[in-house]
C-alpha positions in Angstrom: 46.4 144.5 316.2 46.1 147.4 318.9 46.8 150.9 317.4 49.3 152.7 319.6 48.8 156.5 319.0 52.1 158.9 319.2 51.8 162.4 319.5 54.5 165.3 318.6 55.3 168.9 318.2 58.6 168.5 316.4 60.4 171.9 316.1 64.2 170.6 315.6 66.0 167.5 316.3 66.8 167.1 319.9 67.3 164.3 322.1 64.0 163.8 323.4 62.4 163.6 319.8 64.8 160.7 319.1 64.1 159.0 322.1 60.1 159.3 320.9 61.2 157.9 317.5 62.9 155.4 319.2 59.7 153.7 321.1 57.7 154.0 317.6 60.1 152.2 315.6 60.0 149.3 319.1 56.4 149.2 318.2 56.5 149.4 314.6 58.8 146.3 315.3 56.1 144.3 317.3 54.0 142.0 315.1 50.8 142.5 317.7 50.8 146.3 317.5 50.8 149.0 315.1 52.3 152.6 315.8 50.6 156.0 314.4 51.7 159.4 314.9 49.4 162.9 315.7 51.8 165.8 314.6 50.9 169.5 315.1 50.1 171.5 312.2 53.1 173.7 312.7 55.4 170.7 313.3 58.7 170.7 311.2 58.8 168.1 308.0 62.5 167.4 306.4 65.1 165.2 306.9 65.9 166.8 310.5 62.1 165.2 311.3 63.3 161.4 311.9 59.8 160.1 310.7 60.4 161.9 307.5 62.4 158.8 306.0 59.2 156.8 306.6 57.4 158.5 303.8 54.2 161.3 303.7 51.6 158.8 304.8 53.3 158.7 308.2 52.2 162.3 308.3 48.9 162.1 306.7 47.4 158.6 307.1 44.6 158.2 305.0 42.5 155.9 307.7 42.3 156.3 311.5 41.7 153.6 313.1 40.4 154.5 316.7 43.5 154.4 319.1 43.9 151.4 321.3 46.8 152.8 323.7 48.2 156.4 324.1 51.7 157.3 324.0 52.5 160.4 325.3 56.2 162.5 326.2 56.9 165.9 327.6 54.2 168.1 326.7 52.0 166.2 324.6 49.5 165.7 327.1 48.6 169.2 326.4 47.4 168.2 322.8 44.8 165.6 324.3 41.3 166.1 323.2 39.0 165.4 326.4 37.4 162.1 325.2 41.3 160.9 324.8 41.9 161.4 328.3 39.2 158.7 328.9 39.7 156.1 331.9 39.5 152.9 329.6 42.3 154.2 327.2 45.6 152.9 328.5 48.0 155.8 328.4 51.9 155.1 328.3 53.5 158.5 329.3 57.7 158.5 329.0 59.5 160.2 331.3 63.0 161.5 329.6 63.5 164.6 332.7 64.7 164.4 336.1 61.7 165.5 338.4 62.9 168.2 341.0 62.4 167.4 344.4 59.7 170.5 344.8 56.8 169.4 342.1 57.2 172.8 340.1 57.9 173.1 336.3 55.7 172.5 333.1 55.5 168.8 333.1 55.0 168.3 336.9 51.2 168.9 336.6 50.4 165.6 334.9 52.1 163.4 336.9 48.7 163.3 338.7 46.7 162.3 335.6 46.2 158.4 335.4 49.3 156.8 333.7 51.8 153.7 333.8 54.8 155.8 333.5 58.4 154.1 331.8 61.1 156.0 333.6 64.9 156.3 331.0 66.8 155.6 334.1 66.5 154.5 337.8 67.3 157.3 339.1 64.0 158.9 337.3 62.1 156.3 339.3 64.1 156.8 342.4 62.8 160.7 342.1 59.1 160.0 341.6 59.2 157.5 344.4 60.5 159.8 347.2 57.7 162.3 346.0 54.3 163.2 346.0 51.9 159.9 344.9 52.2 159.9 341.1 49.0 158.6 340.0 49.7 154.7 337.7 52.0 152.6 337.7 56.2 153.7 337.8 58.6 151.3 335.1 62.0 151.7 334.4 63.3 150.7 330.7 66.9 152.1 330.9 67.7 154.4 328.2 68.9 152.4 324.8 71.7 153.6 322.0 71.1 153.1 318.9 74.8 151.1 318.1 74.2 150.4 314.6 73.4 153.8 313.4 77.1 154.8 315.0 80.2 155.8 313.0 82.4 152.5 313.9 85.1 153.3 316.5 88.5 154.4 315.4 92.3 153.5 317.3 94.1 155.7 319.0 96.4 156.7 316.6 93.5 157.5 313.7 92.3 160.2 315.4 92.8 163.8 314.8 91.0 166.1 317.7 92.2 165.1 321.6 89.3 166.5 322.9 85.7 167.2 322.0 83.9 169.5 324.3 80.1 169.4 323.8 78.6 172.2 325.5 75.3 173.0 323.9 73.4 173.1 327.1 76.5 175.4 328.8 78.0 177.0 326.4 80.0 180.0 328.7 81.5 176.5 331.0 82.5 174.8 327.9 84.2 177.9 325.9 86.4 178.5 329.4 87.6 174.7 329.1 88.1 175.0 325.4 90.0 177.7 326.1 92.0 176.3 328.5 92.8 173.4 327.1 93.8 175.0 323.4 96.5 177.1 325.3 98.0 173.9 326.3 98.3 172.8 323.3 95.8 170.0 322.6 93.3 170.1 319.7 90.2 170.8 320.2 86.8 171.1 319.3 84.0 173.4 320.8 80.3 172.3 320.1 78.4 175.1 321.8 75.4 175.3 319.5 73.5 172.4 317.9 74.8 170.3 314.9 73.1 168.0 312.8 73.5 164.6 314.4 75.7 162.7 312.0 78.3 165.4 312.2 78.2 165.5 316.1 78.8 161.7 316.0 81.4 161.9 313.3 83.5 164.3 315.6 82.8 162.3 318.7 84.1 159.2 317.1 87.2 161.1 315.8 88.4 162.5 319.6 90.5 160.8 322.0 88.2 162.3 325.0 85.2 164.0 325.1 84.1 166.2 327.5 80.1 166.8 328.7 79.0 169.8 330.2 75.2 168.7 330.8 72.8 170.9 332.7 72.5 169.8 336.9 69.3 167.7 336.2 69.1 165.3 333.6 67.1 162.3 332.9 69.6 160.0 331.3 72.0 161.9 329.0 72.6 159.8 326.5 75.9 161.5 324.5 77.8 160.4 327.3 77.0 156.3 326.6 77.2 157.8 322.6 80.9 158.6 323.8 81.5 155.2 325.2 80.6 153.0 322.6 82.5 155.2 320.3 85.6 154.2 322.3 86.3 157.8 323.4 87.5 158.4 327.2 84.5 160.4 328.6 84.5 163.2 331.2 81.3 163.7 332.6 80.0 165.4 336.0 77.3 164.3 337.9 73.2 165.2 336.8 71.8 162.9 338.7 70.2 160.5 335.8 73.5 159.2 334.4 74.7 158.1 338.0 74.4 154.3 337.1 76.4 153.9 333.9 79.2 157.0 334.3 80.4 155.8 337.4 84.1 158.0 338.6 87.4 155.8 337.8 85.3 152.9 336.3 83.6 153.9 333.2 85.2 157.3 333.0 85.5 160.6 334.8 83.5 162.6 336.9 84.4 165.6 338.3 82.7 168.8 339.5 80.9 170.6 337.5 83.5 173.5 337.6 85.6 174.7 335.2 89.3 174.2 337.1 87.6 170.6 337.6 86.7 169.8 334.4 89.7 170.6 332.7 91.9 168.5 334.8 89.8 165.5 334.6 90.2 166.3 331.2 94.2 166.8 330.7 94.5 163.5 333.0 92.8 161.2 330.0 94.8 163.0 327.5 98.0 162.5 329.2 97.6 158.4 329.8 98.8 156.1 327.7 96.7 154.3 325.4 97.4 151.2 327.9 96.3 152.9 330.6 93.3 153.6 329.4 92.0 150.5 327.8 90.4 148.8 331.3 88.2 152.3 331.8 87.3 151.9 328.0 86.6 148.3 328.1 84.2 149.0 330.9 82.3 151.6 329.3 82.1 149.2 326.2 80.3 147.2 328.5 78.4 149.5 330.0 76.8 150.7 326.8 76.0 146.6 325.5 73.9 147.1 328.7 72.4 150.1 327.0 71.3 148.6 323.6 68.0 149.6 321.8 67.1 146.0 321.6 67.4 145.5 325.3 64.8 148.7 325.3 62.9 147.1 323.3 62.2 143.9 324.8 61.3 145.5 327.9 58.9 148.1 326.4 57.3 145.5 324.4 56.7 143.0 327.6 54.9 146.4 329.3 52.7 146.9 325.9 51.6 144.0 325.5 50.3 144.1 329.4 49.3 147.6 328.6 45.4 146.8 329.8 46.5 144.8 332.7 48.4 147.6 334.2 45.8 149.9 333.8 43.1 147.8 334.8 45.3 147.7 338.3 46.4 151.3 338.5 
């Protein structure tokens, strides 16, 4: 079996951690490969730590066998020791941010270090392509939710908030809308600072729309396909990475990313009838079986397991 080595600083849980948990579990899965994981010393370990449920040997393995591939996301290239970096190691780098059109920012620098790169979205890909050269090969595996760790939708008529306004990344944006649409009347909920994941979901799956206030640039966004296949209407403005699954009248609502906007996209879901609604939240449904973490799998897998060919032909 090929040893595929992880590496993390894990501080708190945040989206790109679980999309990092996410690829070792796909390899974990894979009977031709086995998945280890480098933390930092000053890395976080309870039960906000997703490999914590896996056990202390995760953590502190007490062999180590030489690594056959590297996986690496964000910053962890920064924790490479020189010999690591070595032309005959195959390094897998995932890509969860949307590059800016000028090469600027932390994570730009290594784009130019040898890599085959798995893009979350297209529009990641799209980015890289109409850029400088980015040194390896450029995938795309489109970003998966993990369905079965979801609270199971509710009907209309069990649940209790109208509107869920996650604003963690905005929070100034999202307390105006709030705001706005409390004084009408409707009830809502404000998430402007992180919760732990299960109650996030929990209130998600209990409101009748939720609204995203993401910042300009992101990679995939996943809360928003969260939203969908918890049967929620969504309101979402464009950041670039979630163009192909929230697409405007089709899958849900995207308006400017201004407050007057927002809140009207948002009072229009409220105000439809259930009936209405149901051929915008059949198509997100489908959307998000598009979106699965077994579908991510099974194209992460095929790229491992031709991990050495690709780099061979970088």
């Amino acid at each position: 079996m090929s040893v595929v080595l992880f590496h993390r600083n894990f501080q708190r849980l945040q989206g790109g951690h679980l999309k990092v948990f996410h690829y070792y579990e796909h390899v974990r899965s894979s009977i031709s490969h086995e998945a280890r994981i480098r933390f930092t010393a000053d890395s976080v370990w309870d039960a906000s730590n997703p490999w914590f449920a896996l056990g202390e040997s995760v953590r502190n393995p007490r062999d180590q066998p030489p690594a056959d591939v590297m996986f690496l996301a964000g910053m962890d290239w920064k924790r490479l020791a020189p010999e690591e970096c070595a032309p005959a190691l195959p390094i897998i780098n995932l890509i969860q941010y949307m590059p800016r059109a000028r090469r600027e920012g932390p994570m730009s620098q290594f784009l130019t270090r040898p890599a085959i790169r798995i893009c979350v979205s297209p529009e990641i890909q799209e980015a890289l392509e109409a850029g400088a050269p980015v040194a390896g090969p450029l995938l795309t595996v489109p970003i998966g939710v993990d369905l079965e760790r979801l609270p199971p939708p509710r009907p209309p008529e069990h649940r209790d908030i109208d509107c869920v306004v996650l604003a963690v990344k905005d929070p100034p944006l999202g307390q105006r809308v709030a705001g706005h649409l409390g004084a009408a009347g409707h009830r809502v909920l404000l998430v402007a600072e992180p919760l732990p994941r299960s109650e996030l979901l929990d209130a998600m799956a209990r409101a009748r729309v939720t609204v995203h206030v993401p910042v300009m640039r992101e990679g995939a966004y996943l809360p928003a396909l969260e939203s969908m296949a918890l049967g929620a209407a969504v309101v979402c403005p464009d950041c670039v990475g979630n163009r192909s699954f929230c697409r405007d009248g089709d899958t849900c609502l995207v308006p400017a990313r201004k407050e007057r906007a927002l809140v009207k996209a948002t009072r229009t879901l409220l105000g439809a009838a259930p009936e209405e609604l149901e051929p915008m939240l059949s198509r997100a449904r489908e959307e998000t079986m598009r979106h699965t973490l077994a579908a991510e799998r099974e194209s992460f897998l095929e790229i491992l397991d031709r991990a050495q060919e690709l780099w061979a032909a970088r």
